[in-house]
C-alpha positions as CSV (number, residue, x, y, z in Angstrom):
1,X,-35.2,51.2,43.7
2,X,-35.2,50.3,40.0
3,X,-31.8,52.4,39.6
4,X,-30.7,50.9,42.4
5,X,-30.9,47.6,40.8
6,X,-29.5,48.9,37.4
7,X,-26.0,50.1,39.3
8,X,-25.8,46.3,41.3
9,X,-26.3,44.5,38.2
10,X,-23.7,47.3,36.1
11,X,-21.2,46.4,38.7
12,X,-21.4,43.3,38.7
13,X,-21.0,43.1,34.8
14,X,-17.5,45.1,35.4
15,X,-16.2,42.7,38.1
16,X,-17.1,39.7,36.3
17,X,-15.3,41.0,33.1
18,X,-12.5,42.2,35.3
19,X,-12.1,38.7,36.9
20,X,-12.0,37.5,33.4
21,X,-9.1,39.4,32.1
22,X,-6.8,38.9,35.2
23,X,-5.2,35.5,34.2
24,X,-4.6,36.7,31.0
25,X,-3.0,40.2,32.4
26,X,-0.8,38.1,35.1
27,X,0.5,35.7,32.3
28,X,1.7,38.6,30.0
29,X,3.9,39.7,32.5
30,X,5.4,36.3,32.8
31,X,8.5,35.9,30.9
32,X,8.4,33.8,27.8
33,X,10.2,30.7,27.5
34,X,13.1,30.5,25.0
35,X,12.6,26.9,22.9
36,X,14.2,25.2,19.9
37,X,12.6,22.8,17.7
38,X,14.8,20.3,15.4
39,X,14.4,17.4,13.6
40,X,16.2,13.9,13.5
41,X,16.5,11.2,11.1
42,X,17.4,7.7,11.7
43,X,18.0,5.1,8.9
44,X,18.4,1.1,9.5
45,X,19.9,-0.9,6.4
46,X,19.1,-3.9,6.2
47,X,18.9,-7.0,3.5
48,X,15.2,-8.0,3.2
49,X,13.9,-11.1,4.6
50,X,10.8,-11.9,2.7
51,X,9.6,-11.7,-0.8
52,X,6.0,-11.2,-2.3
53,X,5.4,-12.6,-6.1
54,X,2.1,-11.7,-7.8
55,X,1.5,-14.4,-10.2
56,X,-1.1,-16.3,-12.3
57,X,-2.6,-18.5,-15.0
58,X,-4.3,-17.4,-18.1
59,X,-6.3,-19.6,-20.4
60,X,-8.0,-19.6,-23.6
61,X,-10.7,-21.7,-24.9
62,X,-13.1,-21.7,-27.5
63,X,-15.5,-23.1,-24.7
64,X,-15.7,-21.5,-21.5
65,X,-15.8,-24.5,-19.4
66,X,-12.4,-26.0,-21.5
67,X,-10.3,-22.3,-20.9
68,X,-12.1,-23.0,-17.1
69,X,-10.4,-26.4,-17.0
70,X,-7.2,-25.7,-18.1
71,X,-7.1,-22.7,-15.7
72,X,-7.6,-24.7,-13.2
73,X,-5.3,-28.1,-13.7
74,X,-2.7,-25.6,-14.1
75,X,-3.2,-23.6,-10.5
76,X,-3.9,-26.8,-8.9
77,X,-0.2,-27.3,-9.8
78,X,1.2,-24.7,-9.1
79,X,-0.5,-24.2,-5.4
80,X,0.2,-28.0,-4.8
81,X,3.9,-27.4,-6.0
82,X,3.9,-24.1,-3.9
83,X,2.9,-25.7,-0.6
84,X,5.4,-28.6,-1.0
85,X,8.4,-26.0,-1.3
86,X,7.6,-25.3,2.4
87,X,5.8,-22.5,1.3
88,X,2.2,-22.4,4.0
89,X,-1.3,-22.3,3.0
90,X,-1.6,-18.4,4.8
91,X,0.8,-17.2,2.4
92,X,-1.3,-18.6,-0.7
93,X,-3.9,-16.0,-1.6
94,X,-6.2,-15.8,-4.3
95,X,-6.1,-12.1,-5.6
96,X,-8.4,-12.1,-8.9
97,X,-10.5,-14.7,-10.7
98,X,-12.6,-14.2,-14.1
99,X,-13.8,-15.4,-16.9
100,X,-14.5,-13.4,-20.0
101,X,-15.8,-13.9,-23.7
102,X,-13.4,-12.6,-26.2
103,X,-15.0,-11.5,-29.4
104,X,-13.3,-11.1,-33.1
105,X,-14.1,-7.0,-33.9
106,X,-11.6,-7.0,-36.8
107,X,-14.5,-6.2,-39.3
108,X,-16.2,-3.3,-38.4
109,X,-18.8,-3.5,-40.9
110,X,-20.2,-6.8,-38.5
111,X,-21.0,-7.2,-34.8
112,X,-18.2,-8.6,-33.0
113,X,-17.8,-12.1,-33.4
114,X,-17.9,-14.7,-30.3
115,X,-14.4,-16.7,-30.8
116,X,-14.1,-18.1,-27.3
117,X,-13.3,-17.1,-23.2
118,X,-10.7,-16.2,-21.5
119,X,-10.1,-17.2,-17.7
120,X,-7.4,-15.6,-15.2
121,X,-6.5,-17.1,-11.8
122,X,-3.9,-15.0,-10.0
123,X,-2.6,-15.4,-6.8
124,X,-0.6,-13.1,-4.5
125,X,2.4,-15.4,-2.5
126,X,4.9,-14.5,0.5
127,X,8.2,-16.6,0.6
128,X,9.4,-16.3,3.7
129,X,12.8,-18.0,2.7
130,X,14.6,-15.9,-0.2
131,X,17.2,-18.3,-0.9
132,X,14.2,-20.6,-2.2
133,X,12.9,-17.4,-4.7
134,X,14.2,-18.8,-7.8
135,X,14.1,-22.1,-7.4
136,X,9.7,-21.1,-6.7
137,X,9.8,-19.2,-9.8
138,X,11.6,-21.9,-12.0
139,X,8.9,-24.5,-10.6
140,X,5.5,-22.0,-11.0
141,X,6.4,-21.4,-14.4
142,X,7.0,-24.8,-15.8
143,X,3.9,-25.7,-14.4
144,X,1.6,-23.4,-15.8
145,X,2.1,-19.9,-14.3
146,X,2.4,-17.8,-17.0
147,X,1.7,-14.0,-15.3
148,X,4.4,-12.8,-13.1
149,X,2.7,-9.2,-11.8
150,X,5.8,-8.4,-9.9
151,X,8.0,-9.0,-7.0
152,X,8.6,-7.0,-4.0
153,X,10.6,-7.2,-1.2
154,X,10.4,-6.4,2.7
155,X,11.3,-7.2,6.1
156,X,9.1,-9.6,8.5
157,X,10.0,-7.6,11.6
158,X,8.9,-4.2,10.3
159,X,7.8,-3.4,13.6
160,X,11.1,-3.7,15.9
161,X,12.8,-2.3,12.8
162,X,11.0,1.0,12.6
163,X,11.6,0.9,16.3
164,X,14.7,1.0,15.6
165,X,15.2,3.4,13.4
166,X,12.9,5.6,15.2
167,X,15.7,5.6,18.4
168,X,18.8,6.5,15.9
169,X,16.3,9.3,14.9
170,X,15.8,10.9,18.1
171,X,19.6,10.6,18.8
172,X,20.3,12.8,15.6
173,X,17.7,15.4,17.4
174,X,18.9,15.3,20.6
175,X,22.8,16.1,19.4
176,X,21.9,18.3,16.8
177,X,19.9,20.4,19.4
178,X,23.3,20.2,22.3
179,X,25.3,21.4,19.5
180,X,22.9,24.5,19.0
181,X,22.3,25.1,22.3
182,X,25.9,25.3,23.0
183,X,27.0,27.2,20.3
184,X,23.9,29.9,21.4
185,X,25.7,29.9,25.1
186,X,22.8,27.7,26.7
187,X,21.6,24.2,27.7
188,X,18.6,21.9,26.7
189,X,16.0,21.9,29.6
190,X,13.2,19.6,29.1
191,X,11.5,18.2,26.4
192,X,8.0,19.9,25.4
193,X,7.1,18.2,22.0
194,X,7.7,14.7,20.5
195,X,6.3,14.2,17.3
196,X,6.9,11.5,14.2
197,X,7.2,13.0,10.8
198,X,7.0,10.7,7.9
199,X,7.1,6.8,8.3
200,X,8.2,3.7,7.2
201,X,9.8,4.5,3.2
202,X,12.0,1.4,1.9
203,X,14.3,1.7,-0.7
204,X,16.7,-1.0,-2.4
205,X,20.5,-0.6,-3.6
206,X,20.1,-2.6,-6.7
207,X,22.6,-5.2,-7.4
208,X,23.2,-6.3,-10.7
209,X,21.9,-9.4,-12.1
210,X,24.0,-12.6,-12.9
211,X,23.9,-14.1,-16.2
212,X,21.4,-17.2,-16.2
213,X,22.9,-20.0,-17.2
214,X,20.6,-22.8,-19.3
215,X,18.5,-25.0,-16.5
216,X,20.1,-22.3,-13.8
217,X,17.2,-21.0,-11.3
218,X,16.2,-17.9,-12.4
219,X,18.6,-14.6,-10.8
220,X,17.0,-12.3,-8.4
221,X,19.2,-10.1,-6.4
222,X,17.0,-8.4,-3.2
223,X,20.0,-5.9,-2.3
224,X,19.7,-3.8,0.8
225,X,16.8,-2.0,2.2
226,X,16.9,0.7,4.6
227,X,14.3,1.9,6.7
228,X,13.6,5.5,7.6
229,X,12.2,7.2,10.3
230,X,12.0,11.7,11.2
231,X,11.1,12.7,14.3
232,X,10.5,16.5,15.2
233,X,11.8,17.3,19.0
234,X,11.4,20.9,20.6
235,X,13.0,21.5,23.9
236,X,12.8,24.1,26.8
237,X,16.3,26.1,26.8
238,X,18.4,26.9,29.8
């Protein structure tokens, strides 16, 4: 009886291991599928739209509460100067604010010596107009801003333009992978695979800079910026 048992459960250990190897017997005898895998690259150009300015206020003060008031007279300006130039409240941000003791440490033979504070207001700001960019930078800086970080420019629509250049990209697959199929006597079946490589990468053609003239606004050329997009594509062939 107890053998008897052994061989039913034996057997049942071999057909269970046999059903588990069928699929995987059936499916080598399939044939394989022939496929081809390119990439595509699509590029928009484009002259930016909007510009972003880092800029600020710095103050000294033998006091900490004179270098704080000067600070601020001078941002209250510039902000109030800022949002009359059309320019809204949303694209006004405060980016860093501090105020710190500066000491004399000349003489190394004495502790540093208290001489006053220093205070820095900065303030990020989008200008959403560009023909207005250097007539915003002549007016911050005569009334106080004296920190320009840098300037940066971009496009408002990234979204549709990326979407954009992500089409063109696809396009450059899809007839770079005909013209391989063709020349390797077959056709494009289906599409298997769709993935994005990359993303959205400006550059800028620089233009050169005209001379500023005395009480000229200040030159600032944005040039073009193109927007790139890869996209990896693999196909079924025929």
């Amino acid at each position: 009886m107890a053998l008897s048992k052994k061989t039913g459960l034996i057997a049942l250990y071999l057909l269970s291991t046999l059903a588990a190897f069928t699929p995987t017997l059936a499916s080598a005898d399939e044939p394989q599928k022939r496929t081809i895998s390119l990439n595509g690259t699509g590029t928009v150009k484009l002259a930016p739209d909007i510009v972003s300015i880092s800029t600020g206020v710095e103050s000294d003060a033998a006091v900490a509460k004179d270098a704080l008031a000067k600070s601020t007279a001078s941002m209250t300006m510039v902000v109030e100067q800022l949002k009359q130039s059309g320019i809204e409240a949303k694209d006004i941000q405060t980016t860093n604010f501090s105020v710190e003791p500066r000491y004399d440490t000349r003489d190394e033979d004495k502790a540093p010596k208290l001489i006053g504070y220093h205070v820095t207001n900065s303030v990020f700001i989008t200008v959403r107009d560009i023909s207005k960019l250097g007539e915003v930078l002549d007016k911050i800086v005569s009334l106080g801003a004296n920190s320009i970080g840098g300037i940066s420019f971009g496009v408002a629509n990234r979204e549709g333009i990326e979407n954009e250049a992500r089409k063109l990209a696809m396009a450059d697959a899809i007839t770079k992978a005909k013209l391989f199929a063709q020349a390797a006597g077959a056709e494009l079946g289906e599409v298997m695979s769709i993935s994005e490589q990359g993303g959205f990468q400006p550059y800028f053609e620089k233009r050169a800079a005209a001379p500023m003239a005395a009480a000229a606004p200040v030159p600032i050329e944005a040039g073009t910026e193109a927007v790139s997009m890869q996209v990896s594509v693999t196909w079924e062939l025929k």
